[in-house]
N, C-alpha and C positions, 0 to 999 in steps of 0.2 A: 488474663482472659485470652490474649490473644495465641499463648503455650496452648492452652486448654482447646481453642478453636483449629489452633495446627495437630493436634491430639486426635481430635475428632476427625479430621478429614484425614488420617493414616489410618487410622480404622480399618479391617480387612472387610471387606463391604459381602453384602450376603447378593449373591447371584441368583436369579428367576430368568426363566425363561417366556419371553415375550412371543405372546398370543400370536400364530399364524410363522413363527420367526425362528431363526436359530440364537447361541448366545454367543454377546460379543461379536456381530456384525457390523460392518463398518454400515454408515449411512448412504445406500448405493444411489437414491435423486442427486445426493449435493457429490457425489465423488463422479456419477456421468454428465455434473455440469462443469466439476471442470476439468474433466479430458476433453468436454467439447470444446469448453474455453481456447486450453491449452492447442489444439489441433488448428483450431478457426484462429488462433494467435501466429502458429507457425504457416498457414497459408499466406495469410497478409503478410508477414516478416519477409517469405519468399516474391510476393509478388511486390511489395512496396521499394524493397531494397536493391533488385540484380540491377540498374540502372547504374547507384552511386558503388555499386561493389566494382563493376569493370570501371568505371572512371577513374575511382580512388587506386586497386589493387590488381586492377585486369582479370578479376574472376568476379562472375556475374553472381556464382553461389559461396560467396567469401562468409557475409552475413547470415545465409539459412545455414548453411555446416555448423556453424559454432554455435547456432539457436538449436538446433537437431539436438547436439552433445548436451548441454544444459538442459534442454527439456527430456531427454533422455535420463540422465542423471537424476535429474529431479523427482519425478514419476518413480524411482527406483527409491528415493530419499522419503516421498509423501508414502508409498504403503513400509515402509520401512516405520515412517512415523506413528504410521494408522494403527502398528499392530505393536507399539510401545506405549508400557503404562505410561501416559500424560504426566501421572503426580509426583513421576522422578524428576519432573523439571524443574519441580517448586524448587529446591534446594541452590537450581542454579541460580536463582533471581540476582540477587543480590552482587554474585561475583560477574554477572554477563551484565548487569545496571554498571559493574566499575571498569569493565572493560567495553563496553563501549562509551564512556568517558574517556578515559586514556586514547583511544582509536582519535575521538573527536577530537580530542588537545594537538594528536601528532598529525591530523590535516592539516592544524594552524601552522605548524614550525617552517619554514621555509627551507627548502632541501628534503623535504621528506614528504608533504603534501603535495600531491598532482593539480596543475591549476592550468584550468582552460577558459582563455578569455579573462574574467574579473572572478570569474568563480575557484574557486580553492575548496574541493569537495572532496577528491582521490586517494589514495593508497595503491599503492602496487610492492605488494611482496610473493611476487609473480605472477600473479594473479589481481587485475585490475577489481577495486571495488570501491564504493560508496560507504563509511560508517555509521550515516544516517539511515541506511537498511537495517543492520544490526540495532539503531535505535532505537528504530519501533519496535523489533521483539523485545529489545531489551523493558522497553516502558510496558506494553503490553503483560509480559511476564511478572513485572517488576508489582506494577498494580494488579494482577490476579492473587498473586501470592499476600499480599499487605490489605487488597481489601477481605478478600476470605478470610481471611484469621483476626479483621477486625471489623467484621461486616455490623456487629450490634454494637459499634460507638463511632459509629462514620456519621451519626447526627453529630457529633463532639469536632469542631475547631481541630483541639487541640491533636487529638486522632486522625480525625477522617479527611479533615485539610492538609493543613498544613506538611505532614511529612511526603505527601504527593505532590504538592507543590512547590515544596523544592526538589523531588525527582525530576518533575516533569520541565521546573523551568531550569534545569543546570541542560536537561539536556536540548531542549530546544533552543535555550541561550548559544551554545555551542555551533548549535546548527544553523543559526539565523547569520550569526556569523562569519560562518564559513560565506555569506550573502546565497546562501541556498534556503531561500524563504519558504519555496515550495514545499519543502522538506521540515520545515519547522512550523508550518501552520498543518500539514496531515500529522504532527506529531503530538502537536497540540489538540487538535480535535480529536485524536484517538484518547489523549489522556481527559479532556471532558465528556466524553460520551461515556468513559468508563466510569469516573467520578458519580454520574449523576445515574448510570445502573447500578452502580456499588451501596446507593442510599444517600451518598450527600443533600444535605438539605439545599432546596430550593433556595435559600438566601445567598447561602456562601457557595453554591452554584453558580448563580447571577453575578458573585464576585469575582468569579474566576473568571468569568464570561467575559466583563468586562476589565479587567487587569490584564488580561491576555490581547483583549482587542487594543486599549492602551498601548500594551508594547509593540505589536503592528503597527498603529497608526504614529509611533514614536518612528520604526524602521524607515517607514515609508515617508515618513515628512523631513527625515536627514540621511535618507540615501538617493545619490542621484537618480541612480537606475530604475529606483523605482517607483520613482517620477516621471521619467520616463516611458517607463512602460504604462504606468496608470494614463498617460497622456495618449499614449499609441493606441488604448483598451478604448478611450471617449473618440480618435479619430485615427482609426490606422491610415485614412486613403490622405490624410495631411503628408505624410511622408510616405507614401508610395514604393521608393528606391532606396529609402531607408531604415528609421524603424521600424515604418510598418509594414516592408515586407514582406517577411514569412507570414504573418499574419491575413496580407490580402490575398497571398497566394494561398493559403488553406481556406479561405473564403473560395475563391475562385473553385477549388476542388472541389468542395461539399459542393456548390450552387450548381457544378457542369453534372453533376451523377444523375439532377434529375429525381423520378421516383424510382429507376430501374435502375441508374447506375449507367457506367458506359463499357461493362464487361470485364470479369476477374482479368485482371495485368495487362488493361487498355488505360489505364491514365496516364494523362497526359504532364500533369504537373509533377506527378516522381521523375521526369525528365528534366531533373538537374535546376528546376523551378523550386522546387519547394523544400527548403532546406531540413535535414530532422524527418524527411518522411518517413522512416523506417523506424524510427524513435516517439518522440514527442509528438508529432503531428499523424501518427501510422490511422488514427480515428477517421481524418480531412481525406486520405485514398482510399480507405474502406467507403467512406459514403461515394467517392468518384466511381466507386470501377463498381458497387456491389448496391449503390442508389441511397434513397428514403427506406427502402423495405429491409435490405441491408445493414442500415447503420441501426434500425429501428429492432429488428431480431436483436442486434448482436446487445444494445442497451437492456433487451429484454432478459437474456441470458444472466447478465449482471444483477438483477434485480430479482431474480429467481434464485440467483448464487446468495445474493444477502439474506430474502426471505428463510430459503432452508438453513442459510448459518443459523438466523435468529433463532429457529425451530427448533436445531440442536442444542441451541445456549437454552432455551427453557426446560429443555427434558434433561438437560446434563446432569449428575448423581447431585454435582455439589457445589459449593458457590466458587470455588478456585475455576475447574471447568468452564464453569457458564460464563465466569469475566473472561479468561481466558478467549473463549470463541467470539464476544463481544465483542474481544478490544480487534480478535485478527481481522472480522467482517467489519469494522468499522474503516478498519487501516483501507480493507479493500472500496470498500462502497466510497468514501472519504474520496480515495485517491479518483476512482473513476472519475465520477463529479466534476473534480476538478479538472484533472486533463480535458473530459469533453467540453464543461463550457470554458475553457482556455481556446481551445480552439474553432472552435465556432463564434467565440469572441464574445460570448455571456459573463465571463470573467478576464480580469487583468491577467495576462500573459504572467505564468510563475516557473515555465520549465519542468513540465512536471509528466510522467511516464503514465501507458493507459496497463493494468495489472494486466498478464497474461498477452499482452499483446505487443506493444514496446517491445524491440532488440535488445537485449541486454542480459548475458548469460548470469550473470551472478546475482540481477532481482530478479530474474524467473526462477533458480535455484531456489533463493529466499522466501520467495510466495510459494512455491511448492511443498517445500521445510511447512509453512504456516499450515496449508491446508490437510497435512497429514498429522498437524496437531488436530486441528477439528474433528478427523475423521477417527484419530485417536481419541477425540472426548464423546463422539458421537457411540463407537462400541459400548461406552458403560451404559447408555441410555437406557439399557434395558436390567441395569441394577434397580432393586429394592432400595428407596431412599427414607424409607422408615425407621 
């Protein structure tokens, strides 16, 4: 059955032209939200960072150059994407699910994994990156390809569970480990969100739901750290000068912006106060310098970015597609989420990047790569799926 379902979706598909439209256009709402994204990302990067760029490197624009080049890059990579058949990627699933395995084993090896602090997350083969990025497409791809070709026995355990669930827990096992929790619960949730649009039934849904939070609450009850931190999340101002610093200092930030903010590249806490602003915390200086109205747009954006994803996962030709665009908008909206209420302190502190806005050339690459798959699933929208 499931030959027959990869059968069908090779298909050479019968093209119509949509009403008022030309064919095979990219989706231009979701592709001008996120050049806005991307632009309103590199503002912030420029104003959050020139602070710790001269501190650290004696160049104030150390950090926006090498965001410029990647978001450059990228943009060059997403209409590259946009205007490639999607369904040539189905074939990679499976070999890019085994290398990013392999990736994740060689963060563990000591001598070959980049480790800062207690975390052990890195590779550099010239090029510094994260193989927990690579995870998510990998799982994302991984489950578009496996539920579309068995979308009519994903009621079935034996089917529609189980071989997901050891995808999804080899690799978030991986990545819990690396003690990049953050990174293993957006991977997890990306792979239940997709589970339960793919058809899983509501029972063995609720079982994943709870096996997964299981192994969370296993991390979190025999790992120090993160006891700690669940401790710093119920009282940061207990420790003040220590672990709840960064945390009171990004309070401090969001609380001084007020409703207007205190003016693009007037804050005061990127003044070597707040550590990760240019990272992690880039959400805590967007509210200082840009306000309530500010932080409140820029959330808005996000949530206009999900909507049109979902929009395009319903009109997409076919079900590889549509999982596809689910799992990317999920990896996004997921991640937001998280970073914002980490830092505003709605959530235990996990370490975790805001999409599109975060310093970090090789996941804005990655997120870029993603949204030029959408935009690539978004041009068949106007196939015949009869």
């Amino acid at each position: 059955m499931a030959q027959q379902n990869v059968g069908k979706l090779n298909e050479k598909p019968k093209v119509v032209r949509a009403k008022g439209g030309s064919i095979g256009r990219v989706d231009i709402p979701f592709l001008m939200l996120v050049l806005i994204l991307v632009v309103f990302g590199l503002i912030m990067v420029a104003s959050s960072s020139y602070v710790y760029g001269y501190y650290e490197y004696g160049d104030s624009y150390y950090y926006i150059k090498r965001q410029l080049i990647f978001a450059a890059v990228g943009i060059v990579v997403m209409f590259a994407m946009a205007f490639f058949d999607y369904h040539r990627l189905r074939k990679y699933a499976f070999p890019l699910l085994c290398i990013s395995v392999v990736l994740l084993i060689l963060v563990l090896i000591p001598g070959i994994g980049k480790t800062v602090g207690d975390a052990r997350r890195w590779l550099d083969f010239g090029i510094r990156f994260q193989p927990s990025e690579i995870g998510k497409f990998a799982i994302i791809i991984s489950f578009a390809s496996y539920i579309s070709a068995n979308y009519k026995n994903m009621n079935k355990f034996k089917v529609g569970v189980l071989p997901l669930i050891i995808m999804l827990g080899t690799v978030v096992g991986l990545v819990a480990v690396e003690t990049h929790l953050s990174g293993a619960i957006v991977i997890m949730a990306i792979g239940v969100i997709m589970m339960f649009v793919g058809g899983v039934q509501m029972r063995y849904f609720v079982g994943a739901i709870g096996i997964g939070s299981l192994g969370l609450a296993v991390i979190v009850l025999f790992t120090d750290y993160m006891q700690m931190r669940i401790k710093t999340w119920l009282d940061p101002f207990e420790n003040i000068s220590g672990s709840g610093y960064q945390l009171v200092q990004s309070l401090y930030a969001i609380g001084s912006g007020g409703l207007l903010g205190l003016g693009l590249g007037q804050s005061r806490q990127k003044h070597l106060y707040l550590p990760e602003a240019e990272t992690d915390y880039i959400f805590s200086i967007t509210a200082e310098e840009l306000g309530f109205i500010g932080a409140l747009f820029l959330i808005l954006l996000f949530v206009m970015l999900v909507w049109r994803g979902f929009y395009i996962a319903l009109n997409a030709r076919d079900k590889f597609g549509s999982m596809l665009v689910v799992g990317i908008i999920a990896r996004v909206g997921v991640q937001t989420i998280l970073n914002i209420g980490v830092v505003t302190n709605a959530l235990p502190s996990t370490g975790i990047t805001l999409p599109f806005f975060s310093c970090g050339g090789t996941a804005l690459l990655m997120l870029l790569f993603e949204m030029g798959v959408v935009l690539s699933v978004s041009r068949f929208s106007y196939i015949d799926k009869s």
